[in-house]
N, C-alpha and C positions, 0 to 999 in steps of 0.2 A: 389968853391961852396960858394954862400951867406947863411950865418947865420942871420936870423930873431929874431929879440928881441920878449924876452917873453912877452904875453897880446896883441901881436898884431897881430889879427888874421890875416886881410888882407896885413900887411909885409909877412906876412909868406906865403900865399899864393900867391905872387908875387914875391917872391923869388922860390919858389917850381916850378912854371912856367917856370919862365926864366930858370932854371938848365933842366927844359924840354928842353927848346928851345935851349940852348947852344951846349946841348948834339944830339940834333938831327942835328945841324948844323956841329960839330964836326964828324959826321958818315956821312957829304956828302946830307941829308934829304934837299930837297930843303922847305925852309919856304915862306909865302903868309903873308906880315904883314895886309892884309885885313881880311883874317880867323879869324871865330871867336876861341876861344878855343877848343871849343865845335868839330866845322871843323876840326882842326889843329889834334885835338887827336886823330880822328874816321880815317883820312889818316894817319898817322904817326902809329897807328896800326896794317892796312893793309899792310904800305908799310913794316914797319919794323918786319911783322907776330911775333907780341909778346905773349906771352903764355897768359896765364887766367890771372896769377898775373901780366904782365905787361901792361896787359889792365885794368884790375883795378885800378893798381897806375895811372896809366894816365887820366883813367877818371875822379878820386878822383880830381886828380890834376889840371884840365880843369875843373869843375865843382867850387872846391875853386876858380880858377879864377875868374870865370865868376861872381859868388857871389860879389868877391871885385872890380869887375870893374862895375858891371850893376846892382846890390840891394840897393834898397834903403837904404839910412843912417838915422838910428835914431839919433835921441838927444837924448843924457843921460839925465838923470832926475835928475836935481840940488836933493840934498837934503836941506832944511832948518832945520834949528838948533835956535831955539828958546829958549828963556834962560823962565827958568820957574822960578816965583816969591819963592823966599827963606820961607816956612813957620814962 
């Protein structure tokens, strides 16, 4: 299992992914590197007939993906630091 450093969101959700993906491939789940997450999750559901919660964790999971691989990326907003004249 990859461990995700703290603050990073989309480590972590690339990490959360792949431990999908490892783990489907470890049960035999044939994987489609073309699939989007979004694909990957809604068959590996059916195929794998996961209960309520383990269709929730997987969507959670495909969905953070999807976020860090296809949303747009802001810039942080520098902050400036102006030195204020000493009365």
């Amino acid at each position: 299992m990859t461990i995700a450093k703290a603050g990073r969101p989309t480590t972590a959700a690339h990490a959360g992914w792949d431990e999908v993906l490892d783990t489907a491939a470890d049960l035999q789940f044939p994987l489609d590197v073309s699939e989007t997450p979004r694909s990957t999750a809604e068959r590996l559901e059916s195929e794998a007939s996961l209960d309520a919660a383990g269709v929730s964790a997987i969507d959670l999971l495909a969905s953070a993906e999807e976020q860090a691989r296809y949303a747009r990326r802001t810039r942080r907003r520098r902050r400036v630091w102006t030195k204020r004249p000493r009365p």
